[in-house]
PyMOL Python script that loads the backbone (N, CA, C, O; Angstrom):
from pymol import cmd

cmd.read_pdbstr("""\
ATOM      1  N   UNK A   1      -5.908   7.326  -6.106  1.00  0.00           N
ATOM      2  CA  UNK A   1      -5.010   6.242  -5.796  1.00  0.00           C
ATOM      3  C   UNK A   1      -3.659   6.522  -6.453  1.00  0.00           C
ATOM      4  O   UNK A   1      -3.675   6.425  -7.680  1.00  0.00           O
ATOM      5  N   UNK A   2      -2.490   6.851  -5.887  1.00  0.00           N
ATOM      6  CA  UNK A   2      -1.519   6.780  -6.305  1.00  0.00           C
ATOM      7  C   UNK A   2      -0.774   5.589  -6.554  1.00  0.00           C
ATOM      8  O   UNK A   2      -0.830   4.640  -5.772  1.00  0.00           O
ATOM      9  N   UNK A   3      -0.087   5.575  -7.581  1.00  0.00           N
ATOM     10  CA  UNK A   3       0.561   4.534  -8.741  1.00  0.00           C
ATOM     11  C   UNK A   3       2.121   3.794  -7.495  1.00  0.00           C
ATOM     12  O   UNK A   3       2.532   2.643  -7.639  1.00  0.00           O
ATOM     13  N   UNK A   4       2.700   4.760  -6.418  1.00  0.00           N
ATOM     14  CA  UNK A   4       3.543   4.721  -6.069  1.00  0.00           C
ATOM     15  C   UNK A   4       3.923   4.702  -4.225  1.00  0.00           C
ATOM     16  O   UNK A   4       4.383   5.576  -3.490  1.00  0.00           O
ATOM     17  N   UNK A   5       3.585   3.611  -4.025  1.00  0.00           N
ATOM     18  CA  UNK A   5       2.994   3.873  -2.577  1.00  0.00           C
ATOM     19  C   UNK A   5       4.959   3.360  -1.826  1.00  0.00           C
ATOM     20  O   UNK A   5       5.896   2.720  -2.304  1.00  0.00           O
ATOM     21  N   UNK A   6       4.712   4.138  -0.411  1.00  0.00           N
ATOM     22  CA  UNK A   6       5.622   3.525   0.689  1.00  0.00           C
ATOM     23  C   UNK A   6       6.270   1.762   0.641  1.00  0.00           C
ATOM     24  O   UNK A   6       7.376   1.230   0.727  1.00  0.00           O
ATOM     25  N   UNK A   7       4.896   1.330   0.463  1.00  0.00           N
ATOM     26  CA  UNK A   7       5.052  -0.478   0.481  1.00  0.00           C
ATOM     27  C   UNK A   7       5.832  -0.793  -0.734  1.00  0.00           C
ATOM     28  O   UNK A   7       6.568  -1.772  -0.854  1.00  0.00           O
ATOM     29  N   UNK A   8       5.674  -0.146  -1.367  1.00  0.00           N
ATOM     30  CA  UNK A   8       6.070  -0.489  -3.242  1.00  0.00           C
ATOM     31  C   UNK A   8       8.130  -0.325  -2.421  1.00  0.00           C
ATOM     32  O   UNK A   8       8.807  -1.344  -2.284  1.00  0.00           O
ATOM     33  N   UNK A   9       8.665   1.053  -2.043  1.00  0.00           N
ATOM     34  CA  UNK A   9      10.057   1.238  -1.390  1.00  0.00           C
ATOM     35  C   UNK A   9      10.604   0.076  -0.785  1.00  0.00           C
ATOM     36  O   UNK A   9      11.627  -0.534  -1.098  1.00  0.00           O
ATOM     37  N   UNK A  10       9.661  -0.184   0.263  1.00  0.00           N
ATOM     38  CA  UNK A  10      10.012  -1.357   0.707  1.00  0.00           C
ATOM     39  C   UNK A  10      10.120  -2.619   0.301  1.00  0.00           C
ATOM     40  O   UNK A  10      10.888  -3.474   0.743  1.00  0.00           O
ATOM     41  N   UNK A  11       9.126  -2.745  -0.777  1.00  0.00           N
ATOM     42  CA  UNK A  11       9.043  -4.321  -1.714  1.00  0.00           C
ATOM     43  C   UNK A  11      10.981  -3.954  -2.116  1.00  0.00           C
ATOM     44  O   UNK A  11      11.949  -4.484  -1.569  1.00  0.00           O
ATOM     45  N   UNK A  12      10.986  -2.778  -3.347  1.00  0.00           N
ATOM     46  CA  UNK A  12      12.298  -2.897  -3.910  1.00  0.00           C
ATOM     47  C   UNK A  12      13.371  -2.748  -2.576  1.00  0.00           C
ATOM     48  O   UNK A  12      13.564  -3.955  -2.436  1.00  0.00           O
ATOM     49  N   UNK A  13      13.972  -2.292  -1.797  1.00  0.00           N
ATOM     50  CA  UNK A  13      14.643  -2.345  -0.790  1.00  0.00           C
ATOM     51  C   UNK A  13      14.626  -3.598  -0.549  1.00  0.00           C
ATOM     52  O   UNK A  13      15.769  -4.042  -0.656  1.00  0.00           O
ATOM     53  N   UNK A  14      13.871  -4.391  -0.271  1.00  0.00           N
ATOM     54  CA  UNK A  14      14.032  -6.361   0.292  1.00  0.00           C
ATOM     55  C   UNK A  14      14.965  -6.813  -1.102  1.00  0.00           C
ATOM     56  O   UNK A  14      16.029  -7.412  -0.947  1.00  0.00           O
ATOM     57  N   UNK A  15      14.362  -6.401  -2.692  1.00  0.00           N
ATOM     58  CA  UNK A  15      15.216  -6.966  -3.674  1.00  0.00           C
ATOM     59  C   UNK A  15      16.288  -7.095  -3.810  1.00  0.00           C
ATOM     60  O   UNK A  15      16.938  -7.908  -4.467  1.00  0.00           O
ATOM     61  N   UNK A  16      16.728  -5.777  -2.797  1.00  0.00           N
ATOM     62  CA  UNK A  16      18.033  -5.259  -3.319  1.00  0.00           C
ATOM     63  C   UNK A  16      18.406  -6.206  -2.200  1.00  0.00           C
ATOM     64  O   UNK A  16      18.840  -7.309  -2.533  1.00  0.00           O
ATOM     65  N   UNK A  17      18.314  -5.972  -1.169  1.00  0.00           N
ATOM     66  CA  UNK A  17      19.416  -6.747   0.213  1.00  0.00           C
ATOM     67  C   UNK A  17      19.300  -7.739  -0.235  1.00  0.00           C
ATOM     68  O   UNK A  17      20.297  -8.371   0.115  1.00  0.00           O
ATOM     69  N   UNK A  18      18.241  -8.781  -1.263  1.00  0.00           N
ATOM     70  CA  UNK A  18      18.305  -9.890  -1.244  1.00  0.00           C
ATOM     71  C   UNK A  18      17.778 -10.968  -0.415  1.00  0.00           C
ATOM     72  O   UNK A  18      18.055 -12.158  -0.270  1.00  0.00           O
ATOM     73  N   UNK A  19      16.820 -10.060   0.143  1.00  0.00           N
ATOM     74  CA  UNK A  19      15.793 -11.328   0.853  1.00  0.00           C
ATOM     75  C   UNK A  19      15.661 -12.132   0.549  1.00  0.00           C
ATOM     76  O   UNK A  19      15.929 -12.180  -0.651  1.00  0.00           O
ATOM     77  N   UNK A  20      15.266 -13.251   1.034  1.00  0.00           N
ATOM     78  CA  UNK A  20      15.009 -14.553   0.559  1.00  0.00           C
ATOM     79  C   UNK A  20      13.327 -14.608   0.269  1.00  0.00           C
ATOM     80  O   UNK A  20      12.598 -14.401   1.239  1.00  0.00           O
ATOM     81  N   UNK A  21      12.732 -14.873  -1.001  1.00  0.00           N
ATOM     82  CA  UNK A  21      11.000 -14.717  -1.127  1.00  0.00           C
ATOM     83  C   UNK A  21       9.788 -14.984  -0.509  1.00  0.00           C
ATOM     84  O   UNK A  21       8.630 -14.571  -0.450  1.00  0.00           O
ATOM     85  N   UNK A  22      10.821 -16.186   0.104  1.00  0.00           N
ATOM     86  CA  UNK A  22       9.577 -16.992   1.314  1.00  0.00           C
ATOM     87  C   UNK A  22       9.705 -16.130   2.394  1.00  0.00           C
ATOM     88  O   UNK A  22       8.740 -15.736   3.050  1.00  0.00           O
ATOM     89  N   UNK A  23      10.788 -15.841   2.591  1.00  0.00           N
ATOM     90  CA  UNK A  23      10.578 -15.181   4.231  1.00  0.00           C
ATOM     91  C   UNK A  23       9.676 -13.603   3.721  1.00  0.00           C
ATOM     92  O   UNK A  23       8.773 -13.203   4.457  1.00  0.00           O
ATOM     93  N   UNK A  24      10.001 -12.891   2.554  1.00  0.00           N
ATOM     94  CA  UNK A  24       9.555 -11.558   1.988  1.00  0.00           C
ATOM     95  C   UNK A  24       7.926 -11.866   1.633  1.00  0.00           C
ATOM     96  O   UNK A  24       7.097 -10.956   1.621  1.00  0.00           O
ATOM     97  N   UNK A  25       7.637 -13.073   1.386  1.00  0.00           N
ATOM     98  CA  UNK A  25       5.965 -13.410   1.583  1.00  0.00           C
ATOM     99  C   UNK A  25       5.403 -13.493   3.233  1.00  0.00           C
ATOM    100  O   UNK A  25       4.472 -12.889   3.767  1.00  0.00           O
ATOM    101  N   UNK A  26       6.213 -14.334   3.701  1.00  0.00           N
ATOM    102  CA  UNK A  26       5.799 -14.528   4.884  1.00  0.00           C
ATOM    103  C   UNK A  26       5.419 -13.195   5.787  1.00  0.00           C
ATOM    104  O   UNK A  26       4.327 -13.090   6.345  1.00  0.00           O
ATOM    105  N   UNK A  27       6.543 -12.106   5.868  1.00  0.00           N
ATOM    106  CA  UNK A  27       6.350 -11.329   6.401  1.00  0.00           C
ATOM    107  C   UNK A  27       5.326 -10.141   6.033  1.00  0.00           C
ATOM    108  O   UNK A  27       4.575  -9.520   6.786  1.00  0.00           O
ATOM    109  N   UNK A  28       5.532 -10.010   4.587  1.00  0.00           N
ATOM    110  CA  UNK A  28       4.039  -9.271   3.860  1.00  0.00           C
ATOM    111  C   UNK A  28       3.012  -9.839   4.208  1.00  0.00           C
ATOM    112  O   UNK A  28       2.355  -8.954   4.756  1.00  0.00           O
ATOM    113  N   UNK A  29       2.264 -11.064   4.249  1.00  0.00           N
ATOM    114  CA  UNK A  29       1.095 -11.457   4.503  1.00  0.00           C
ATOM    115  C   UNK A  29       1.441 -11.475   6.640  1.00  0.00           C
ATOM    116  O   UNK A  29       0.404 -11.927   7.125  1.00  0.00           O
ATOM    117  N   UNK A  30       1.967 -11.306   7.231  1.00  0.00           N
ATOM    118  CA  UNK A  30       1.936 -11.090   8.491  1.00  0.00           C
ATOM    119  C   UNK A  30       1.283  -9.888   8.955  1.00  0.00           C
ATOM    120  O   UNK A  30       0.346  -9.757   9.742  1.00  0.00           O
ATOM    121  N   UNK A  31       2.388  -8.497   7.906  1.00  0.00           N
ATOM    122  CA  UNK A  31       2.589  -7.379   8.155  1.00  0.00           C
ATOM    123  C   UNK A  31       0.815  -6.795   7.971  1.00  0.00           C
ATOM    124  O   UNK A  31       0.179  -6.029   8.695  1.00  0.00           O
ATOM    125  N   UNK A  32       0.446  -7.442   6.843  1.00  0.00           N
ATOM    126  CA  UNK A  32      -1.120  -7.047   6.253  1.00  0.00           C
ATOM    127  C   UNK A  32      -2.017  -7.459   6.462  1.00  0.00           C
ATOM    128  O   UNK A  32      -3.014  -6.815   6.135  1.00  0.00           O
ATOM    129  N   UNK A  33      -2.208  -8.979   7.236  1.00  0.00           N
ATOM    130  CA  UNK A  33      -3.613  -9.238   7.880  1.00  0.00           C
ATOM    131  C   UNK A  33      -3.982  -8.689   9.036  1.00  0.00           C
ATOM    132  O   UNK A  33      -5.211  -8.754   9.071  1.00  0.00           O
ATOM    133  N   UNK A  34      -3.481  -8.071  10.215  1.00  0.00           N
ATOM    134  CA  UNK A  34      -4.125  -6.991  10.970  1.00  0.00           C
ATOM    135  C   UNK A  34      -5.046  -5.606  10.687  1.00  0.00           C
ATOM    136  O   UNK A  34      -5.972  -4.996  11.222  1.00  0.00           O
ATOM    137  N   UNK A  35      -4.051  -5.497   9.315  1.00  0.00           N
ATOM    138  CA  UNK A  35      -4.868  -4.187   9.014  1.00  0.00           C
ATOM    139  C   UNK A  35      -6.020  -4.933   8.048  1.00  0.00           C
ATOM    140  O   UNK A  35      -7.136  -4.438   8.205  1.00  0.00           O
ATOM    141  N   UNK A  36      -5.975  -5.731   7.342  1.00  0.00           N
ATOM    142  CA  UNK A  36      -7.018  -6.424   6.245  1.00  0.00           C
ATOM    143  C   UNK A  36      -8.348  -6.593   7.053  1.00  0.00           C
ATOM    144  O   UNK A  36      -9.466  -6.199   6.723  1.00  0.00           O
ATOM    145  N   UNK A  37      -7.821  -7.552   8.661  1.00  0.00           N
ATOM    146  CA  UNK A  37      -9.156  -7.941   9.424  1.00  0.00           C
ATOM    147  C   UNK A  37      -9.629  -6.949   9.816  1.00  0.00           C
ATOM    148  O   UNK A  37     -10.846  -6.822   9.952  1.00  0.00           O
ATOM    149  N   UNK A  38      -8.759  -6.008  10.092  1.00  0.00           N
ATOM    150  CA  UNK A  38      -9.822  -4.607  10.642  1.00  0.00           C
ATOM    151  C   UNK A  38     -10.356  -3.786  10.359  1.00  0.00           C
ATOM    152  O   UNK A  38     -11.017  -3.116  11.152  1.00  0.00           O
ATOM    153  N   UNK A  39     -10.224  -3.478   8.744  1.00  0.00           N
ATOM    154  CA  UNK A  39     -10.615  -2.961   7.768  1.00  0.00           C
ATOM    155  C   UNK A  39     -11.906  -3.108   7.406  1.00  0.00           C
ATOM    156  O   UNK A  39     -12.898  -2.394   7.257  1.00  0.00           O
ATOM    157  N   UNK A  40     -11.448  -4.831   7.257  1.00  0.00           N
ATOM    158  CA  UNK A  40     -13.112  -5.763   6.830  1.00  0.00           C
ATOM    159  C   UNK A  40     -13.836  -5.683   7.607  1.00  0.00           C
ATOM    160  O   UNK A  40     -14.961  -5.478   7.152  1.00  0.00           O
ATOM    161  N   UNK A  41     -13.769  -5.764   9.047  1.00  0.00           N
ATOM    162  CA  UNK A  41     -14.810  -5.920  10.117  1.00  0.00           C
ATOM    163  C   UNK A  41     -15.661  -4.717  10.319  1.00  0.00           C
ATOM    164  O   UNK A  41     -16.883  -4.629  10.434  1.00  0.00           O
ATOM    165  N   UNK A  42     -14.367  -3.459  10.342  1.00  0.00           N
ATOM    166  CA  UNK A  42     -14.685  -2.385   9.922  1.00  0.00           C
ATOM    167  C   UNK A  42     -16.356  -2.189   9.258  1.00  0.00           C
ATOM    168  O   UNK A  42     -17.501  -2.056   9.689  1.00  0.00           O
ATOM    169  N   UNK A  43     -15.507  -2.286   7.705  1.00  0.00           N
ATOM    170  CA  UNK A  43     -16.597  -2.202   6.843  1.00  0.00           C
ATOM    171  C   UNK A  43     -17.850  -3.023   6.987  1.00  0.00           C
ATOM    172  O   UNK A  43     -18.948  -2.468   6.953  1.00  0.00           O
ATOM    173  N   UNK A  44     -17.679  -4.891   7.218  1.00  0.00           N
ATOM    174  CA  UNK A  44     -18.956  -5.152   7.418  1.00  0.00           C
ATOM    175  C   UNK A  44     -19.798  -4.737   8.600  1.00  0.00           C
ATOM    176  O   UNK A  44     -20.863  -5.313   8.819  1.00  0.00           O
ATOM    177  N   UNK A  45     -19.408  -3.864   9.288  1.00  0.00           N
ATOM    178  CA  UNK A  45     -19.880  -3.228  10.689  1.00  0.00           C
ATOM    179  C   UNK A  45     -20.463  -1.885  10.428  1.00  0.00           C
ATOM    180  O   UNK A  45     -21.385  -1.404  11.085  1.00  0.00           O
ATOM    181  N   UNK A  46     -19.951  -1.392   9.568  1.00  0.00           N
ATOM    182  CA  UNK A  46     -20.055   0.224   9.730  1.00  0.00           C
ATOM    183  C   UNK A  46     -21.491   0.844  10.168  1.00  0.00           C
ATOM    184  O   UNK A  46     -21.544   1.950  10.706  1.00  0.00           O
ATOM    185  N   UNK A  47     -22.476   0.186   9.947  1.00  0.00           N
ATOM    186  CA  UNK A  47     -23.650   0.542  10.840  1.00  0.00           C
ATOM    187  C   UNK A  47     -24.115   0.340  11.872  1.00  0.00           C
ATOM    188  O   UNK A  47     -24.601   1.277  12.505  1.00  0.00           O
ATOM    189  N   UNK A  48     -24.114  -1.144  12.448  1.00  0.00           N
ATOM    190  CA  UNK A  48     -24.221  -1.759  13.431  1.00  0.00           C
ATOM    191  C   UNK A  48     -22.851  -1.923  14.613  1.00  0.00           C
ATOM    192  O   UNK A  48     -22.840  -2.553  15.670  1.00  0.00           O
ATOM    193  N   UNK A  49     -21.857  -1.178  14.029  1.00  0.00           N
ATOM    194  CA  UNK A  49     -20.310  -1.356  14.836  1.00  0.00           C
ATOM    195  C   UNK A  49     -20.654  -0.253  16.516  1.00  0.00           C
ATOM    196  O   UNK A  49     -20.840   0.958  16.632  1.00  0.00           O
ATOM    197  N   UNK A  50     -20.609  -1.422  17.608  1.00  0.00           N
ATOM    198  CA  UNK A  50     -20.479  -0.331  18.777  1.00  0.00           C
ATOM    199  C   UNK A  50     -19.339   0.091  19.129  1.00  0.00           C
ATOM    200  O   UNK A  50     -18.314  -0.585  19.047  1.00  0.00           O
ATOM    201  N   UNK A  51     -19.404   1.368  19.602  1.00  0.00           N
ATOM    202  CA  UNK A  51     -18.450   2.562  19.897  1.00  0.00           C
ATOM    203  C   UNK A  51     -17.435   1.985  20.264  1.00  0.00           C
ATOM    204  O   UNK A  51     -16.369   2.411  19.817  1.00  0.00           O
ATOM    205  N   UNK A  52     -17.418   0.607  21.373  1.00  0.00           N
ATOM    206  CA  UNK A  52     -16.117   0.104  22.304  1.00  0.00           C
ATOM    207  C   UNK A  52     -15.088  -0.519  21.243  1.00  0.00           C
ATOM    208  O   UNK A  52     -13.883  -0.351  21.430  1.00  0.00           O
ATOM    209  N   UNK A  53     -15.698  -1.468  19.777  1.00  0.00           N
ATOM    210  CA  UNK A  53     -14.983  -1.302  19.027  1.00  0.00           C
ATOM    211  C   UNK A  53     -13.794  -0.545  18.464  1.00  0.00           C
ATOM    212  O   UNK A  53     -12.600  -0.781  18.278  1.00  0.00           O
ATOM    213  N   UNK A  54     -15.071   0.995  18.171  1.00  0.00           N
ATOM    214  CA  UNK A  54     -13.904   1.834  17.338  1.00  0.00           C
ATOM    215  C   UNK A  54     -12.909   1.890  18.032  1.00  0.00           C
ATOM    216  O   UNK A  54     -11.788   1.878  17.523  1.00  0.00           O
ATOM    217  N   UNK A  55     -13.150   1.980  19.615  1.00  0.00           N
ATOM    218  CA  UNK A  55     -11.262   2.499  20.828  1.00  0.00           C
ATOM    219  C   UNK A  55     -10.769   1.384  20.299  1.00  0.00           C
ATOM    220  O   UNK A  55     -10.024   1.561  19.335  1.00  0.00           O
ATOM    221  N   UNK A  56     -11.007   0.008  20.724  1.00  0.00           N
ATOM    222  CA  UNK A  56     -10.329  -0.855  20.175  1.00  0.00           C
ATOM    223  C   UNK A  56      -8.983  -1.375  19.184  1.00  0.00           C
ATOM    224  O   UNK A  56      -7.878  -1.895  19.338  1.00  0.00           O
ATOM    225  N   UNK A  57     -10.007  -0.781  17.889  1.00  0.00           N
ATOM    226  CA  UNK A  57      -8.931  -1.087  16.566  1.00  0.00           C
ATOM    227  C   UNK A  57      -8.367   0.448  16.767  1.00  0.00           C
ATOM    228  O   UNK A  57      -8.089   0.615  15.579  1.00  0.00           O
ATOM    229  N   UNK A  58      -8.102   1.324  17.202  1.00  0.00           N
ATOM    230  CA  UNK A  58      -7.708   2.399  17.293  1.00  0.00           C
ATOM    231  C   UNK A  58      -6.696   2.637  18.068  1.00  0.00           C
ATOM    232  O   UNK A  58      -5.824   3.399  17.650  1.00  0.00           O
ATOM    233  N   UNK A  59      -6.592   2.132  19.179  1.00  0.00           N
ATOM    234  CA  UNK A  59      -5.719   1.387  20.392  1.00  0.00           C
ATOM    235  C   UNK A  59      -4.754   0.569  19.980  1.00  0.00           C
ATOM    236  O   UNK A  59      -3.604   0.904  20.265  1.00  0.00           O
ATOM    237  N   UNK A  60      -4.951  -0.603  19.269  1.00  0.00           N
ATOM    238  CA  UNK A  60      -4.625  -1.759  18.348  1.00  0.00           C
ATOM    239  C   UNK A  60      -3.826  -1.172  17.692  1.00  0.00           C
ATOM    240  O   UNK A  60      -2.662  -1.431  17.998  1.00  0.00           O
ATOM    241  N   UNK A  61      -4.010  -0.236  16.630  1.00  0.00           N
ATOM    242  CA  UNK A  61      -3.471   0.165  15.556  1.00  0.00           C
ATOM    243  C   UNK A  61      -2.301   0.974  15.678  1.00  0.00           C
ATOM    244  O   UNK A  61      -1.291   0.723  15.021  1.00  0.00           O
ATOM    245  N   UNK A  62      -2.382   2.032  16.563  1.00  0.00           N
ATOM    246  CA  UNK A  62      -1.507   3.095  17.211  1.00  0.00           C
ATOM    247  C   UNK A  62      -0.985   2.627  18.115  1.00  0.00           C
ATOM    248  O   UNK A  62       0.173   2.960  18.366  1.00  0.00           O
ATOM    249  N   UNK A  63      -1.803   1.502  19.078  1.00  0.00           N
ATOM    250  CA  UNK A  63      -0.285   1.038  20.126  1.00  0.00           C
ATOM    251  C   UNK A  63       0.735   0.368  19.794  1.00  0.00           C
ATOM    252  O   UNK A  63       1.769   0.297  20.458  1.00  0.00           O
ATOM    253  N   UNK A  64       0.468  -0.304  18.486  1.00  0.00           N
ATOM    254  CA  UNK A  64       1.664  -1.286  18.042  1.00  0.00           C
ATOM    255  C   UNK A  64       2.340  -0.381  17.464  1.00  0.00           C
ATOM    256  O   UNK A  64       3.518  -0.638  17.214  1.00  0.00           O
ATOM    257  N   UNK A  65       1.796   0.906  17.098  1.00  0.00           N
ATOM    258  CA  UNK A  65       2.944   1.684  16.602  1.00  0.00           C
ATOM    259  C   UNK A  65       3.662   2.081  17.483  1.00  0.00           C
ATOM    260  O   UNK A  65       4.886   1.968  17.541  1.00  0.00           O
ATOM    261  N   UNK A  66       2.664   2.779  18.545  1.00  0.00           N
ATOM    262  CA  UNK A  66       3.765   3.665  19.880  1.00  0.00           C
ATOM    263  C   UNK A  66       4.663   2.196  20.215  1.00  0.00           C
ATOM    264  O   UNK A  66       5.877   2.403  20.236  1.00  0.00           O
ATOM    265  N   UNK A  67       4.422   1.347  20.371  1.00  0.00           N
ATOM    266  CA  UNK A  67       5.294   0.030  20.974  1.00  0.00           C
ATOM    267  C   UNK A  67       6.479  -0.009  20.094  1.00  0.00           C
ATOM    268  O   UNK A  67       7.557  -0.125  20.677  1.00  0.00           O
ATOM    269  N   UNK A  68       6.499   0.083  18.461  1.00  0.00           N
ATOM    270  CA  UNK A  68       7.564  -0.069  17.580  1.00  0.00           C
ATOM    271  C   UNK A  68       8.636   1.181  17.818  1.00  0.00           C
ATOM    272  O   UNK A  68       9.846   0.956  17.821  1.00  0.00           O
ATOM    273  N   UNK A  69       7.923   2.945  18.079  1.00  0.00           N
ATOM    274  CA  UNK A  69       8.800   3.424  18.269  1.00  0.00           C
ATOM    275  C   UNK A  69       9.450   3.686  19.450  1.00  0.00           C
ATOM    276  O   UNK A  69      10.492   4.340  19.496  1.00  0.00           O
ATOM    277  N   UNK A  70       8.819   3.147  20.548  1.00  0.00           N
ATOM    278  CA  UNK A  70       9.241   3.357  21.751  1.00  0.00           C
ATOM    279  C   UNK A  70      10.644   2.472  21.615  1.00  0.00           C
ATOM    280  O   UNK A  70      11.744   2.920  21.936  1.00  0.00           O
ATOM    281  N   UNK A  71      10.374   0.913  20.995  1.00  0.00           N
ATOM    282  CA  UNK A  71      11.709   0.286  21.024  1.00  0.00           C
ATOM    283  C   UNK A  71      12.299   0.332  20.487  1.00  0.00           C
ATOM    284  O   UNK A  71      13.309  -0.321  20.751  1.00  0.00           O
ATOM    285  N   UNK A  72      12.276   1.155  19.175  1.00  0.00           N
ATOM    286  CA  UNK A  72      13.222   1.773  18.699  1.00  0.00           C
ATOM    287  C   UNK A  72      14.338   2.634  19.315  1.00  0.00           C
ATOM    288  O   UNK A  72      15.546   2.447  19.460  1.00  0.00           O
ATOM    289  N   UNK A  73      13.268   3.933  19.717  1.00  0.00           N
ATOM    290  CA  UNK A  73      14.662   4.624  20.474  1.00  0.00           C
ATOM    291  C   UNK A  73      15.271   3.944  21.539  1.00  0.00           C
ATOM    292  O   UNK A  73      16.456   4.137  21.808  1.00  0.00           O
ATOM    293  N   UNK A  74      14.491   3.083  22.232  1.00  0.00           N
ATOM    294  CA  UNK A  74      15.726   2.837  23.641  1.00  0.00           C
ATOM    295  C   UNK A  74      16.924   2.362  22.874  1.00  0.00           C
ATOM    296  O   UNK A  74      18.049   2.860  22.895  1.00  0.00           O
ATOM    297  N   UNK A  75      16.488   1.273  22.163  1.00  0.00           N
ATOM    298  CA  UNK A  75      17.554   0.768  21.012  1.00  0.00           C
ATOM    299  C   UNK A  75      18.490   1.537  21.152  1.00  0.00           C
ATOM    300  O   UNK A  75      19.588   1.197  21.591  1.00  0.00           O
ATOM    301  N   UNK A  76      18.065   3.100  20.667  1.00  0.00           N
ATOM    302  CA  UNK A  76      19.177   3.705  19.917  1.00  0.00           C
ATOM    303  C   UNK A  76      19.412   4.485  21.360  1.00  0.00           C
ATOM    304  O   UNK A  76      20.593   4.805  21.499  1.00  0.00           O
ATOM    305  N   UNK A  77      18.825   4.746  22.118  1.00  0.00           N
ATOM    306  CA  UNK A  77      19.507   5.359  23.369  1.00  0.00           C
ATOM    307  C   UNK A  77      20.476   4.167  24.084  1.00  0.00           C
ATOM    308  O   UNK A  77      21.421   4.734  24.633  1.00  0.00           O
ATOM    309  N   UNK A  78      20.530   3.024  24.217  1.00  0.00           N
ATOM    310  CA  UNK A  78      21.146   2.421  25.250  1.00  0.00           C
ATOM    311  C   UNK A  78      22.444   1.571  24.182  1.00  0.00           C
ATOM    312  O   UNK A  78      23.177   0.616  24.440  1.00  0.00           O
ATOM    313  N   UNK A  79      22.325   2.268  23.160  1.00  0.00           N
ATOM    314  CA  UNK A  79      23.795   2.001  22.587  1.00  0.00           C
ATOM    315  C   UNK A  79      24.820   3.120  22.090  1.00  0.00           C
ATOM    316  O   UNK A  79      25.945   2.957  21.618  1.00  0.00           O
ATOM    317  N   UNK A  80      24.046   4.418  22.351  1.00  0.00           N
ATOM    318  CA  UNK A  80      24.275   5.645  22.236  1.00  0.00           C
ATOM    319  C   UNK A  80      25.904   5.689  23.304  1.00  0.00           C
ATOM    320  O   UNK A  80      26.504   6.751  23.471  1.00  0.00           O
TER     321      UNK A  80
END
""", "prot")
cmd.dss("prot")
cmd.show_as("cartoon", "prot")
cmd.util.cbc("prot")
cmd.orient("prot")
């Protein structure tokens, strides 16, 4: 377990701009119960978990990513 994770950058980065705490809670506990529930279900499953699951949270997990960077670049293409 490292002492110094990605999330830790981002906690100090919000300090600095000056987030406001409620909204910097709000969005941490947003950002982390997707992965928390799927983790847990995960785990209380891990024997009895059927296969259609695993695509599932796997799908879930990586499409919201492909979705974040896809809108990213148009972003940056259609102001390019």
């Amino acid at each position: 377990m490292l002492a110094f994770h990605t999330f830790d950058v981002l906690s100090y980065a919000c300090g600095i701009v000056r987030l406001p705490f409620v909204v910097f809670i709000v969005a941490t506990v947003l950002g982390a119960l997707p992965k928390v529930l799927a983790f847990t279900y995960a785990g209380a499953t891990f024997a009895a978990r059927p296969a259609w699951l695993d695509a599932v949270i796997l799908v879930g997990t990586f499409g919201v990513l492909a979705i974040i960077i896809v809108a990213v670049l148009l972003r940056r293409f259609r102001t390019a």
